[in-house]
C-alpha positions in Angstrom: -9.4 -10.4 6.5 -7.7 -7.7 5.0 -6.1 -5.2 6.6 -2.9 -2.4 7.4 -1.9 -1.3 10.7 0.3 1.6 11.1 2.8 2.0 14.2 5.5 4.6 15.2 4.1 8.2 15.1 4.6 10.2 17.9 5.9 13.8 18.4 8.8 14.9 17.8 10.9 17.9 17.7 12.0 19.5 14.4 15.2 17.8 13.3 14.4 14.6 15.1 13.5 11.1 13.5 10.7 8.5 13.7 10.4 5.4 12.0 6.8 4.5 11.0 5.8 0.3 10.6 3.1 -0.7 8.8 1.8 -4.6 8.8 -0.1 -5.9 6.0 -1.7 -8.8 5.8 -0.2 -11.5 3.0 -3.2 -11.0 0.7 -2.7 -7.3 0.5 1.4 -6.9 0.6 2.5 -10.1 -1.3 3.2 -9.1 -5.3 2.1 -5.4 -4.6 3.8 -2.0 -4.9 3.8 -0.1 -1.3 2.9 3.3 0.0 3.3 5.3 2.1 0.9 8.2 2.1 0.1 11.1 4.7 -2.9 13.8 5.2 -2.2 16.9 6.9 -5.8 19.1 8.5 -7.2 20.6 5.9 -5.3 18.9 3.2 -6.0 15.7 0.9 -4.6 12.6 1.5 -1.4 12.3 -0.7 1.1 10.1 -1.6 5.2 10.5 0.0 7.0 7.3 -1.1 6.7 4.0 -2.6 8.1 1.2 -3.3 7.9 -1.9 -5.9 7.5 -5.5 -5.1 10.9 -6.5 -5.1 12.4 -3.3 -3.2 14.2 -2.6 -6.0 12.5 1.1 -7.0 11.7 4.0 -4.6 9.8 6.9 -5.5 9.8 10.1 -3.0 8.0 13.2 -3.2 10.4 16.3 -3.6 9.6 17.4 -0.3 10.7 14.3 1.8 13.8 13.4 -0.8 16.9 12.7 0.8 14.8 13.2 4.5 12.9 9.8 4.1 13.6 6.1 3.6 11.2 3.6 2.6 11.7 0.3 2.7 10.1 -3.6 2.9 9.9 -6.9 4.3 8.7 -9.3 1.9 9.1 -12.3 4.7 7.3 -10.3 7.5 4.6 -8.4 4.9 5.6 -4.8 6.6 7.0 -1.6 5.2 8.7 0.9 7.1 9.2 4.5 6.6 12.4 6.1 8.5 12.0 9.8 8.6 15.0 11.6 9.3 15.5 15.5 9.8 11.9 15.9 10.3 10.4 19.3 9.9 6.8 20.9 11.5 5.7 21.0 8.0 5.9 16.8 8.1 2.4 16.5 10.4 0.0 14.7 9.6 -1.7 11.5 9.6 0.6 9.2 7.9 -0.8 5.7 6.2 0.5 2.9 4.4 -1.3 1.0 1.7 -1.3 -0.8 -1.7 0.2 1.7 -4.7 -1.8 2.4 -7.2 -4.2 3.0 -3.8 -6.8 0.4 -2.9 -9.4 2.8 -0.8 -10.8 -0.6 1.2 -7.2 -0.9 2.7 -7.4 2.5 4.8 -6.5 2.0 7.8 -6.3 4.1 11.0 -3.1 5.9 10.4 -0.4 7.2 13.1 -0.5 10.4 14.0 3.2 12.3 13.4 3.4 15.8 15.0 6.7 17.4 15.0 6.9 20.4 17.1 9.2 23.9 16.0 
């Protein structure tokens, strides 16, 4: 079965760091490009970093740039986010899957609040 499960959210004070998991199954992570996406109440579910197959190209949204680190496992299938510096505008709901995004992949998310 395929599936993505998200780990590490928590809350956290402004300036303070968390570093997210996400575990893929082989089937979904093996070959693929990886996100890692977040949704914030109210807001749409959008995209803050990815990264290619072969770990070799990052992307990051201007906002997280320089804040964030995403990288990948290819021998574990998992992707991790380190989130450094964090800021009360960072909550939300934080997610990993496939990039371009594969909507049957959702899954549950980790919660991040970070508190001012």
């Amino acid at each position: 079965q395929e599936h993505l499960v998200e780990s590490g959210g928590g809350l956290v004070q402004a300036g303070g760091s968390l570093r997210l998991s996400c575990a893929a199954s082989r089937s979904i992570f093996s070959g693929n490009s990886m996100g890692w996406y977040r949704q914030a109440p109210g807001n749409q579910r959008r995209l803050v970093a990815r990264i290619n197959s072969l770990a070799d190209i990052k992307y990051y949204v201007d906002s997280v740039k320089g804040r964030f680190t995403i990288s990948r496992d290819n021998a574990k299938n998992t992707v991790t986010l380190q989130m450094d510096s964090l800021k009360p505008e960072d909550t939300a709901v934080y997610y990993c899957n496939v990039f371009p995004v594969m909507s049957a992949y959702w899954g549950q998310g980790t919660q991040v609040t970070v508190s001012s």
